[in-house]
C-alpha positions in Angstrom: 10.8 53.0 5.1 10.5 52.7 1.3 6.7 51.1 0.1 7.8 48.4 -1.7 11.8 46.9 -1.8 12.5 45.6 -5.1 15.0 42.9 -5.6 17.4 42.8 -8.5 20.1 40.0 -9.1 22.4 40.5 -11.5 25.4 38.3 -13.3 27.2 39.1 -16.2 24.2 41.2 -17.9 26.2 44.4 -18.4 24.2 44.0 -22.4 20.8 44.4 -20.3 21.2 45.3 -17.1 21.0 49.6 -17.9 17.6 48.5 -19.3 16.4 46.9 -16.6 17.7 49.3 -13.5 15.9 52.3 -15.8 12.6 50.4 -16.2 12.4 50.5 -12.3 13.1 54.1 -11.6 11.0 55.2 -14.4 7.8 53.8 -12.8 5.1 55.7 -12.4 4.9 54.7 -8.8 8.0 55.8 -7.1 8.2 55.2 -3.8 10.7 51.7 -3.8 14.1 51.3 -3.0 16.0 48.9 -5.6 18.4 46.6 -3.6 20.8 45.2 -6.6 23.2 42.2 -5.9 25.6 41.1 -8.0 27.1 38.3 -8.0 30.9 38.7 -8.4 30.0 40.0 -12.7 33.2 39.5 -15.0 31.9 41.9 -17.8 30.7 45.9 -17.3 28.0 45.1 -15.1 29.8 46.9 -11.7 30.7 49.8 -13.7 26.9 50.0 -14.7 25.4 49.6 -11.6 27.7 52.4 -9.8 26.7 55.0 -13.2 23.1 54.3 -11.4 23.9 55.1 -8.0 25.7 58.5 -8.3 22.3 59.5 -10.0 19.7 57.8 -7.7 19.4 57.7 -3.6 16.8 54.9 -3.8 19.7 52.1 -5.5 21.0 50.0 -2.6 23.9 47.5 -4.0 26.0 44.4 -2.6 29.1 43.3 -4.3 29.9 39.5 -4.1 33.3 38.9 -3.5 32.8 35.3 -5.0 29.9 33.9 -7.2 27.6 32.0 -5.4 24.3 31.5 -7.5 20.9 33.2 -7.6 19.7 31.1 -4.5 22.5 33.1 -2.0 21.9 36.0 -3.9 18.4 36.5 -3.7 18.3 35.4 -0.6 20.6 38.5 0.8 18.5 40.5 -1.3 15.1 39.4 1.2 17.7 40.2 4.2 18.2 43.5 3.0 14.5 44.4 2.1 13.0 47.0 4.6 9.8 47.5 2.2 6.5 47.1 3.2 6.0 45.0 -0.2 8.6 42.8 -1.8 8.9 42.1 -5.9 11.8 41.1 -8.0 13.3 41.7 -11.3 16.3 39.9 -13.5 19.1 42.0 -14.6 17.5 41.3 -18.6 14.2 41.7 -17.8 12.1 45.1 -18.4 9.3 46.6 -16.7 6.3 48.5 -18.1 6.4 52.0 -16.3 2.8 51.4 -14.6 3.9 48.0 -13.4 4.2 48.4 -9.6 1.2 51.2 -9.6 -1.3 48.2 -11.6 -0.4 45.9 -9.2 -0.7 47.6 -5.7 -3.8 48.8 -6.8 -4.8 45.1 -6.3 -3.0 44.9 -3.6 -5.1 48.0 -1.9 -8.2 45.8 -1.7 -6.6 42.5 -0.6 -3.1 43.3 0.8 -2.4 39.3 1.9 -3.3 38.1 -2.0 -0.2 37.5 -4.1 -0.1 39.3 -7.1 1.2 38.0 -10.6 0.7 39.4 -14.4 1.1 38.4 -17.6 4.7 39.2 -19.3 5.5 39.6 -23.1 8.2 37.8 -24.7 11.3 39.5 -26.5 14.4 38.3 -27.9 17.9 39.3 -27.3 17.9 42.9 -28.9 14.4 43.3 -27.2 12.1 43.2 -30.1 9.1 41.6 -29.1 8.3 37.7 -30.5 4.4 38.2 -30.1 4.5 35.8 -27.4 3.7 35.4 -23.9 4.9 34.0 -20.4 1.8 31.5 -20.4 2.4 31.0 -24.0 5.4 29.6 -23.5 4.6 27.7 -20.7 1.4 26.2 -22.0 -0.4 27.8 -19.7 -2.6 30.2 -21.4 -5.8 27.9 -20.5 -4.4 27.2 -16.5 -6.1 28.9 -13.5 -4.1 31.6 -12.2 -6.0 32.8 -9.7 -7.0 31.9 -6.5 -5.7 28.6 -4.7 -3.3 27.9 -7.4 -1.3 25.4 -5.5 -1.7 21.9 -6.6 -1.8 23.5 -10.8 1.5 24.8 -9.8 2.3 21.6 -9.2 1.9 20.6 -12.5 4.2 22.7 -13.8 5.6 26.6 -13.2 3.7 29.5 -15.4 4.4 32.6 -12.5 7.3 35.1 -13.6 6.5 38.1 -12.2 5.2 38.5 -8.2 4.8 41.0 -5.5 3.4 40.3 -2.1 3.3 41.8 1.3 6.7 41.7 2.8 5.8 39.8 6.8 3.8 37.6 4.6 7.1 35.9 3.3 7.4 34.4 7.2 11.1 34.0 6.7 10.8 31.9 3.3 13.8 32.1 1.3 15.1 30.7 -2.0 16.1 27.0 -1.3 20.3 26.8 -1.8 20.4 23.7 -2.6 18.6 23.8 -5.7 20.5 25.2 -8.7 17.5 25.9 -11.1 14.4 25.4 -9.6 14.8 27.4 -6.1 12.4 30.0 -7.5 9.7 27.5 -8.7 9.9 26.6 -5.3 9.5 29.6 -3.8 6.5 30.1 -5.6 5.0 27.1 -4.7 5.4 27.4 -0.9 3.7 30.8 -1.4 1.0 29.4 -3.1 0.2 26.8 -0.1 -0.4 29.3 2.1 -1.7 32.3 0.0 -4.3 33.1 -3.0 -2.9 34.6 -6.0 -4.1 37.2 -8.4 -3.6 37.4 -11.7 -3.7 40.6 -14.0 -3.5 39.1 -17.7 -2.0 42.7 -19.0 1.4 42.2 -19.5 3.1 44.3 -16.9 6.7 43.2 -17.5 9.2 41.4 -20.6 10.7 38.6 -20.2 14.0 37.9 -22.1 15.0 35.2 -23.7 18.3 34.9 -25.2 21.8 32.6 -25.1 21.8 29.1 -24.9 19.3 27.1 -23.5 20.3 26.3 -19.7 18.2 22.8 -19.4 19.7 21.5 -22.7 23.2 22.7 -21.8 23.2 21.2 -18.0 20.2 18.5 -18.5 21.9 16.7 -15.8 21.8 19.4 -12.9 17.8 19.8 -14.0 17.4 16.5 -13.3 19.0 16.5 -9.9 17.0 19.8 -9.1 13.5 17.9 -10.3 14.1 15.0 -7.9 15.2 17.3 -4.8 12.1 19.4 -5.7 10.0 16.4 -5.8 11.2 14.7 -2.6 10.5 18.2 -0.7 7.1 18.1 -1.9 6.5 14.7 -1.1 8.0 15.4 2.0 6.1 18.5 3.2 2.7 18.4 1.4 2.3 14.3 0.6 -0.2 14.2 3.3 -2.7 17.2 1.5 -2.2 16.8 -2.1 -4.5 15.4 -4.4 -3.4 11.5 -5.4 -3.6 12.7 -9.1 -1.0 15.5 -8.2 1.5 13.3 -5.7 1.2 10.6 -8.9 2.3 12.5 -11.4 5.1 14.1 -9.0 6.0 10.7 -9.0 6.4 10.0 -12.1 8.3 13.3 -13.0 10.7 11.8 -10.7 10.8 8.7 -12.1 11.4 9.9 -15.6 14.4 11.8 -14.1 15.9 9.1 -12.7 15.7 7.1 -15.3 17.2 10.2 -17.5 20.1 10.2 -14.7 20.9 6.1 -15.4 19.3 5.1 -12.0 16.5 2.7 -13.0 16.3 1.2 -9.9 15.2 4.8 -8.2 13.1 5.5 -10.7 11.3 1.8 -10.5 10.3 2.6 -7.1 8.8 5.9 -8.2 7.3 4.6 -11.0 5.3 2.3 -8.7 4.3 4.8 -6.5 2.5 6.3 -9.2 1.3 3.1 -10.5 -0.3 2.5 -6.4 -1.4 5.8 -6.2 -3.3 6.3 -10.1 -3.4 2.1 -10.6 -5.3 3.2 -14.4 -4.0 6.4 -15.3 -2.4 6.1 -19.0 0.2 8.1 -18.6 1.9 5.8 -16.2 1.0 2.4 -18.5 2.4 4.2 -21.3 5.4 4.8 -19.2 5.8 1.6 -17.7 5.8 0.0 -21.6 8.1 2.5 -22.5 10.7 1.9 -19.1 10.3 -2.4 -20.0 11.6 -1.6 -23.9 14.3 0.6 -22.5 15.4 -1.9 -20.4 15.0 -4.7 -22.9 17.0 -2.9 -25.1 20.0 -1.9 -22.2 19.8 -5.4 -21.4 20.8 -7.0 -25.2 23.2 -4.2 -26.1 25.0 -5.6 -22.8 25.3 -8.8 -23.9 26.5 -7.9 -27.3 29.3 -5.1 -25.9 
């Protein structure tokens, strides 16, 4: 049994994906099988992945017959695992070679901690932008350590993760969410678990192509809203009334955003009941009267 299985999901990345596959099996810790699925790739990306395996026992692969989205696939990837430890990597992502060894030196003193690092930004060609993950995210000043759960809340700032493997207690990446399954998944670890951050970069993240939320606003929408109801749902009862308000009002904003004001009325409220003088939610209650002012006259003029 491998130490530590490492996922890899890969779609129509044949630009990237050598890149990737050789930042795992040039770490400097070696024991780690790579399970890779791809999902049914229209470019090089199969012939790629099968110049890896002729050279390298510890490269497991699963073709998709059909495309069925990251959830599915990472999801057969956690079937697959037989790893004491689990971590994943994108198909354009890159690894620094004493990645896995920094982290399950953490790991060695607290083996049921969840351990994130810090990831460096570069562009489509790979140069770097002089950036980071929690840059990006505005998250540079955020707690990352401990019981991160409700700041996750707020907003995702975790890219990079490896954990115990039994610790996963059959979680898997939620299906019905096509953009936000593994902000979810990193939330339900972090109401059970601590996390641990290392603020060396350990990893690259990519950034390149067209801008999924702009390009499909609408499916990010829906994705907020089922996110939100799950929470709501599963951890209403122990979350912080700042925290449920405000995933109120995320919710509320997105229905709005979807044309269903009277969905996102009843969300608004909630906040409203829940943080009666919070300014955000005046400001968006003023802002959600205009708009509907203004709906309202441009129907009577149409």
């Amino acid at each position: 049994m491998p130490h530590i299985s490492v996922i890899m999901s890969s779609y129509n990345h044949d630009k990237y994906i050598s890149t990737a596959i050789e930042s795992v099996l040039n770490q400097t810790f070696s024991d780690f099988e790579l399970i890779i699925i791809d999902d049914a790739s229209k470019d090089r990306t199969r012939e790629i992945i099968e110049s890896y395996t002729n050279k390298d026992q510890r490269i497991r692969v699963l073709y998709q017959k059909k495309n069925k989205g990251i959830s599915c696939t990472m999801n057969l990837g956690l079937n697959k695992a037989t790893g004491k430890h689990i971590t994943f990597i994108a198909s354009d992502d890159i690894w620094y070679r004493y990645k896995l060894e920094k982290e399950l030196a953490i790991l060695k003193n607290d083996e049921n901690l969840v351990v994130t690092s810090e990831a460096s930004i570069i562009d489509d060609r790979g140069n770097p932008t002089g950036q980071t993950f929690s840059q990006i995210k505005n998250a540079v000043k955020r707690n990352k350590s401990g019981d991160i759960f409700e700041e996750l809340l707020i907003g995702n700032f975790v890219h990079d993760l490896i954990l115990k493997r039994e610790n996963l207690k059959g979680l898997k990446y939620d299906e019905q969410l096509k953009y936000l399954n593994d902000y979810k998944f990193v939330v339900d670890l972090s109401s059970q678990y601590n996390f641990f951050f290392i603020p060396e970069p350990l990893c690259m993240y990519r950034i390149h192509g067209q801008n999924t939320m702009a390009s499909d606003a609408e499916n990010w929408r829906r994705d907020i809203i089922k996110f939100g109801q799950d929470v709501l749902r599963k951890y209403g009862r122990t979350i912080s009334n700042r925290t449920k308000a405000r995933v109120c009002l995320t919710m509320a904003a997105s229905f709005v955003k979807l044309g269903n004001r009277e969905k996102s009325r009843e969300f608004l409220f909630k906040a409203l009941k829940i943080k009666p003088f919070d300014w955000r939610y005046l400001i968006f209650l003023v802002s959600y009267i205009k708009n509907g002012i203004g709906q309202a006259r441009k129907s009577r003029c149409s």
